[in-house]
GUKOLTOR-652766 format. One line per field, with one value per residue (C-alpha): residue number from 1; x, y, z; residue in one letter. Coordinates in Angstrom, 1 decimal. Example, Ala and Ser with C-alpha at 12.3 -4.5 7.8 and 13.67 -1.06 7.14 Angstrom:
i c(1 / 2)
X c(12.3 / 13.7)
Y c(-4.5 / -1.1)
Z c(7.8 / 7.1)
aa c(A / S)
END
This chain:
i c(1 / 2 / 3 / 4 / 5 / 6 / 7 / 8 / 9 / 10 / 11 / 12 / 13 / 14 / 15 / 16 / 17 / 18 / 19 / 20 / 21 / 22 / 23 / 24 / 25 / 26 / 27 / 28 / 29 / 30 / 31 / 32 / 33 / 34 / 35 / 36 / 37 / 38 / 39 / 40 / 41 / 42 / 43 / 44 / 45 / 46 / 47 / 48 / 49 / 50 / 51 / 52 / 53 / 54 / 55 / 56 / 57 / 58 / 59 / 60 / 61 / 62 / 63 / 64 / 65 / 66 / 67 / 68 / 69 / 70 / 71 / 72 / 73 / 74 / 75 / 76 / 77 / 78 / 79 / 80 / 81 / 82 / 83 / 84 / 85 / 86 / 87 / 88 / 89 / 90 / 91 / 92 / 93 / 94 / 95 / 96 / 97 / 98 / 99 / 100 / 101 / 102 / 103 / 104 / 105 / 106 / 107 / 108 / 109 / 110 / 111 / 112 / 113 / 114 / 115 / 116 / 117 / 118 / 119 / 120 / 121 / 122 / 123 / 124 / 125 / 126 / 127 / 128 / 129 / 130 / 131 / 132 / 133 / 134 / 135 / 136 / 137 / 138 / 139 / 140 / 141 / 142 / 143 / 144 / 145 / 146 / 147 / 148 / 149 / 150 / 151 / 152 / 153 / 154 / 155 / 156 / 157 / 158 / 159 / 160 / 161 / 162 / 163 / 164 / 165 / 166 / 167 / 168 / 169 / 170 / 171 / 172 / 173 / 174 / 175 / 176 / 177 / 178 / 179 / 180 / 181 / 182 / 183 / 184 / 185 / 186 / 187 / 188 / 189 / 190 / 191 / 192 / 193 / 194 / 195 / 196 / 197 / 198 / 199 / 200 / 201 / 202 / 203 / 204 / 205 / 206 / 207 / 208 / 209 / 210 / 211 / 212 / 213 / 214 / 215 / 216 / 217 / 218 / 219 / 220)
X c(0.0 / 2.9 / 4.4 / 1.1 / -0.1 / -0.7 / 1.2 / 1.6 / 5.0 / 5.6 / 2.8 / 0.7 / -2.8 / -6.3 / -7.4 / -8.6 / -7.2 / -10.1 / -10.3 / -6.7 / -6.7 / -9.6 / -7.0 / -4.5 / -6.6 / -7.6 / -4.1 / -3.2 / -5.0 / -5.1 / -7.5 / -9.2 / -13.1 / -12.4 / -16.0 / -17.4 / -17.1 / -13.4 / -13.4 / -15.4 / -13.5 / -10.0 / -10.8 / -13.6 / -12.7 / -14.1 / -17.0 / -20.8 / -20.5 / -23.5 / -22.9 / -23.7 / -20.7 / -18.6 / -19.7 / -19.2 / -15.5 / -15.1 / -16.4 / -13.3 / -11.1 / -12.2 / -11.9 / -8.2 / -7.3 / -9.4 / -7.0 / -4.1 / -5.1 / -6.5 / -9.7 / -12.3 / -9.8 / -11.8 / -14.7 / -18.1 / -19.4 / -22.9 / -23.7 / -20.1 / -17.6 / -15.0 / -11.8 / -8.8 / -7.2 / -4.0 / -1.8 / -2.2 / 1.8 / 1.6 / -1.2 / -1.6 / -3.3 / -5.1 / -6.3 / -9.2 / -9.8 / -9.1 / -7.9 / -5.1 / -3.7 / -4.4 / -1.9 / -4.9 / -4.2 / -1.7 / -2.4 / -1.2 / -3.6 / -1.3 / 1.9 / 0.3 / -1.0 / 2.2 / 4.1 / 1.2 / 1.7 / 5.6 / 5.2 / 3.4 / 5.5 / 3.2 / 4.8 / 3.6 / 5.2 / 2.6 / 0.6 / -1.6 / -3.9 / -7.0 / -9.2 / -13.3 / -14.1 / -15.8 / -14.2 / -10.6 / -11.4 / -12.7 / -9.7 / -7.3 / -9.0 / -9.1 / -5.6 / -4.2 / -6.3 / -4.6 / -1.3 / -1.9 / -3.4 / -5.6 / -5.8 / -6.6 / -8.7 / -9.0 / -11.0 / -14.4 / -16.9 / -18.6 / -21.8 / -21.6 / -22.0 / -17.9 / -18.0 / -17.6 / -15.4 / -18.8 / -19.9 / -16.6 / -16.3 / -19.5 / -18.7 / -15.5 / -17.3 / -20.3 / -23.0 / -25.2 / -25.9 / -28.0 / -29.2 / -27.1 / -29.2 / -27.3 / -24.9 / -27.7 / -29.0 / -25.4 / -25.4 / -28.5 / -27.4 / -24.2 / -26.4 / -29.4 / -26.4 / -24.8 / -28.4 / -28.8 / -30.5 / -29.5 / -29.5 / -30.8 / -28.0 / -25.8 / -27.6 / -25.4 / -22.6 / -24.8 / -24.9 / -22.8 / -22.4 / -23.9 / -21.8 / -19.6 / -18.3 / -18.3 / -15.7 / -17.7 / -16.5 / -14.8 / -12.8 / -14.1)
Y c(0.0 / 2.2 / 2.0 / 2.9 / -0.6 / -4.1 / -7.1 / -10.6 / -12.3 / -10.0 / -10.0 / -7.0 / -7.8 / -5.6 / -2.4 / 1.0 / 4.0 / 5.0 / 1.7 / 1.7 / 5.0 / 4.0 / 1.0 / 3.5 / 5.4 / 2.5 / 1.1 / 4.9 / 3.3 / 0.2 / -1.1 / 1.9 / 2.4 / 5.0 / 6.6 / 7.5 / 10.9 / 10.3 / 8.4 / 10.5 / 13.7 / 11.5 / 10.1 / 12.2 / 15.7 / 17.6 / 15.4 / 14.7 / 11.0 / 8.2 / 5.7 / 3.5 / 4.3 / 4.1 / 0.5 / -0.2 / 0.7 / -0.8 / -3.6 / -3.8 / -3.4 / -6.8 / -8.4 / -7.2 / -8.8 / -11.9 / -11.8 / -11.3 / -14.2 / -11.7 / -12.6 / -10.7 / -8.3 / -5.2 / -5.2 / -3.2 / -1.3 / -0.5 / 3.1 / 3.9 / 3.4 / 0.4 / -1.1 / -2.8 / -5.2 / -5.4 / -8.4 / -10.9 / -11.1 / -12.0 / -14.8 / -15.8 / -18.2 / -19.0 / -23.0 / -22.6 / -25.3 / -25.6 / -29.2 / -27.8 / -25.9 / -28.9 / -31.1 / -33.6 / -32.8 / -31.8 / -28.9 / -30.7 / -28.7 / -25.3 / -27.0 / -27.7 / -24.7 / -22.9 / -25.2 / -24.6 / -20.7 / -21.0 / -22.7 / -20.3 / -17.4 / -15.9 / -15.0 / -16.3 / -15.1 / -16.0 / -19.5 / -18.9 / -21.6 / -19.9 / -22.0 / -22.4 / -18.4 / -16.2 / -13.6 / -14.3 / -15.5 / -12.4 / -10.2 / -12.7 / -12.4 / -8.4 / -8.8 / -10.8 / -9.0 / -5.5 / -6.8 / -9.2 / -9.0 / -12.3 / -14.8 / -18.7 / -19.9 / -23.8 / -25.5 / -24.9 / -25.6 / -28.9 / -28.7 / -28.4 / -25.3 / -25.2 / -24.1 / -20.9 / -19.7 / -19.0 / -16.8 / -14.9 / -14.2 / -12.5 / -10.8 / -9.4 / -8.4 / -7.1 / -9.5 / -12.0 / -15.6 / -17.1 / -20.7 / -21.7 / -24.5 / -25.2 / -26.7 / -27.9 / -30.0 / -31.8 / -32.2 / -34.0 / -36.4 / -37.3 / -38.2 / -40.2 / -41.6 / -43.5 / -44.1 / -42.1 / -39.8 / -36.2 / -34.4 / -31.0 / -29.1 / -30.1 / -28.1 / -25.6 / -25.9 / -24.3 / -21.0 / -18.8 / -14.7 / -12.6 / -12.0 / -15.2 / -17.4 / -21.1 / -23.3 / -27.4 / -29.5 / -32.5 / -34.5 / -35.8)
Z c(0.0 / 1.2 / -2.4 / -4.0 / -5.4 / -4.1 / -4.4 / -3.8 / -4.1 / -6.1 / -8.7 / -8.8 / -7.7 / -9.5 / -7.6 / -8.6 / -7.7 / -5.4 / -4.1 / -3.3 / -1.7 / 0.8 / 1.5 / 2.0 / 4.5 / 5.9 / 6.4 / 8.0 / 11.1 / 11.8 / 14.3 / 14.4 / 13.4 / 10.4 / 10.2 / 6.7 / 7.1 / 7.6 / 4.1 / 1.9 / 3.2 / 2.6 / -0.9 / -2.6 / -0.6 / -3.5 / -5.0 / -4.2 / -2.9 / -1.9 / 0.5 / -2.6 / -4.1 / -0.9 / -0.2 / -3.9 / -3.4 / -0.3 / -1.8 / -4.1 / -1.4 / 0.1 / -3.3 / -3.5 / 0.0 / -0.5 / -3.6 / -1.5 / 1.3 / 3.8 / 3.8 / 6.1 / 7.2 / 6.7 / 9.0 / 8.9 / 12.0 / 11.9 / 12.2 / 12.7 / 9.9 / 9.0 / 10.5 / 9.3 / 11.2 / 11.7 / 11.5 / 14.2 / 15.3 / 19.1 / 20.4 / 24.3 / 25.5 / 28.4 / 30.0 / 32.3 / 34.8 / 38.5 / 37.6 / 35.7 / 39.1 / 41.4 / 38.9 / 38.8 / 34.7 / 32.5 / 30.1 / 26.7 / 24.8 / 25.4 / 24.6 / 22.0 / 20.8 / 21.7 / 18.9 / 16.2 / 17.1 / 16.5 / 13.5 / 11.8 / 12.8 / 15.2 / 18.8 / 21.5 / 25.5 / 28.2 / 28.9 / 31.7 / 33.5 / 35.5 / 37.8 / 37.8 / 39.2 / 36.5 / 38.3 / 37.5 / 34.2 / 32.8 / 34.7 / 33.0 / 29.6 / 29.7 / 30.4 / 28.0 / 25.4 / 26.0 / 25.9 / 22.8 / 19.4 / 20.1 / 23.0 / 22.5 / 25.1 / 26.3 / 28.5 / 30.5 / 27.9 / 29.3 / 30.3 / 34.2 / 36.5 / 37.1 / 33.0 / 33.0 / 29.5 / 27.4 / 30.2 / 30.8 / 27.4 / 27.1 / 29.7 / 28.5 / 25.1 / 26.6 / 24.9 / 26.2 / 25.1 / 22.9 / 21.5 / 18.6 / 16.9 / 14.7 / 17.6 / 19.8 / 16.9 / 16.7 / 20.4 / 20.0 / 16.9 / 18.8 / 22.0 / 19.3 / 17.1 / 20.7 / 21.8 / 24.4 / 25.7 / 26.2 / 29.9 / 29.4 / 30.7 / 27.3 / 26.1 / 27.9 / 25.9 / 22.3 / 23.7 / 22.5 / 22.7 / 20.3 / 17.1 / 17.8 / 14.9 / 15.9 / 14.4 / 13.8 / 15.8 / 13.9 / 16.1 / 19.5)
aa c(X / X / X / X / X / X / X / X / X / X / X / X / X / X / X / X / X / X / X / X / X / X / X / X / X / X / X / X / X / X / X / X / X / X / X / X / X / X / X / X / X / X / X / X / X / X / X / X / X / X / X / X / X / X / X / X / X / X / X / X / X / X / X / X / X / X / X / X / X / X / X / X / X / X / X / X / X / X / X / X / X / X / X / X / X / X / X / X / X / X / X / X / X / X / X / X / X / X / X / X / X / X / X / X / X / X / X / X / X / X / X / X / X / X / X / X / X / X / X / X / X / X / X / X / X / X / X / X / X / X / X / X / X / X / X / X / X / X / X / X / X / X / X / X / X / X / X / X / X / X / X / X / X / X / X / X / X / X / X / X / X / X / X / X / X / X / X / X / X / X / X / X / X / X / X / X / X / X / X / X / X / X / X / X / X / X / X / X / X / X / X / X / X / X / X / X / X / X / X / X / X / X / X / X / X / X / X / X / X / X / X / X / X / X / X / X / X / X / X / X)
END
């Protein structure tokens, strides 16, 4: 962007030159919700705009960056403006259970992670392991994630009371949980496909907050 076009390994990649310049502005501040007035003022200072035309542009930003592998980078925010995120370069992570303390089980699953993380070229400096307490989970979490660019989290996401991830990470983003179906219907094929019957509080472990991706399950 710096140089005035976009690449890949070398090979030039397709943008216009207004669509490039809203990268550019974009780019200026990363992480940042750049609001539309900041946009039109930055790219069409001079001309009569529509937000049709905006989100036509901004639309071949994405296309340039799916191009470029950097898929969903730029993010819409309702009523506000849009943000680029930056590169992910430093990951923590963080094992809940009060299990994990107690010695009664080894954390495998951040040694774990920790390699993948290395392997990919993405720094990782702190592994911490956090007992059952919604309290300490959420102080952990809002720690990690203003010293980090993201933050892994393992463990606490059966379906008894002691489960407490979902619920701290709601409460560090400030939404509530809902009913995913979708993952409450494969809870229940699991349980129907072993002949059995499913305890109502599995169904615990389908909510999810509001605006949360889930990844399937495939394995386990």
């Amino acid at each position: 962007v710096a140089r005035g076009d976009l690449s890949l390994d070398g090979r030039p990649l397709s943008i216009q030159p207004k669509a490039l310049r809203l990268l550019e502005v974009l780019a200026e501040h990363p992480d940042r919700v750049v609001t539309k007035s900041e946009l039109l003022d930055r790219v069409w200072r001079d001309a009569a705009v529509t937000d049709g035309s905006l989100a036509r542009a901004m639309s071949l930003v994405r296309r340039a960056l799916r191009e470029d592998g950097q898929l969903d980078r730029v993010e819409t925010i309702p009523g506000k403006g849009y943000l680029l995120r930056g590169p992910v370069e430093l990951v923590e992570t963080v094992a809940i259970g009060t299990e994990l303390l107690l010695g009664q089980i080894i954390d495998s699953n951040s040694a774990w992670m920790g390699e993948q993380l290395a392997a990919h070229g993405i720094d990782s400096l702190v592994q911490v392991k956090v007992g059952d307490n919604i309290g300490r989970i959420t102080t952990m979490l809002r720690r990690m994630l203003a010293e980090s660019d993201a933050v892994i989290m393992c463990g606490g996401l059966g379906p008894t009371h002691d489960d407490l991830t979902r619920e701290a990470i709601a409460a560090v983003m400030g939404v509530d949980l809902v009913l995913d179906d979708a993952v409450a219907d494969a809870i229940r094929e699991m349980f129907s496909s072993r002949g059995r019957r499913m305890p109502d509080n599995n169904l615990q472990q389908a909510m999810v907050p509001v605006g949360a991706q889930v990844i399937a399950q495939t394995r386990g």
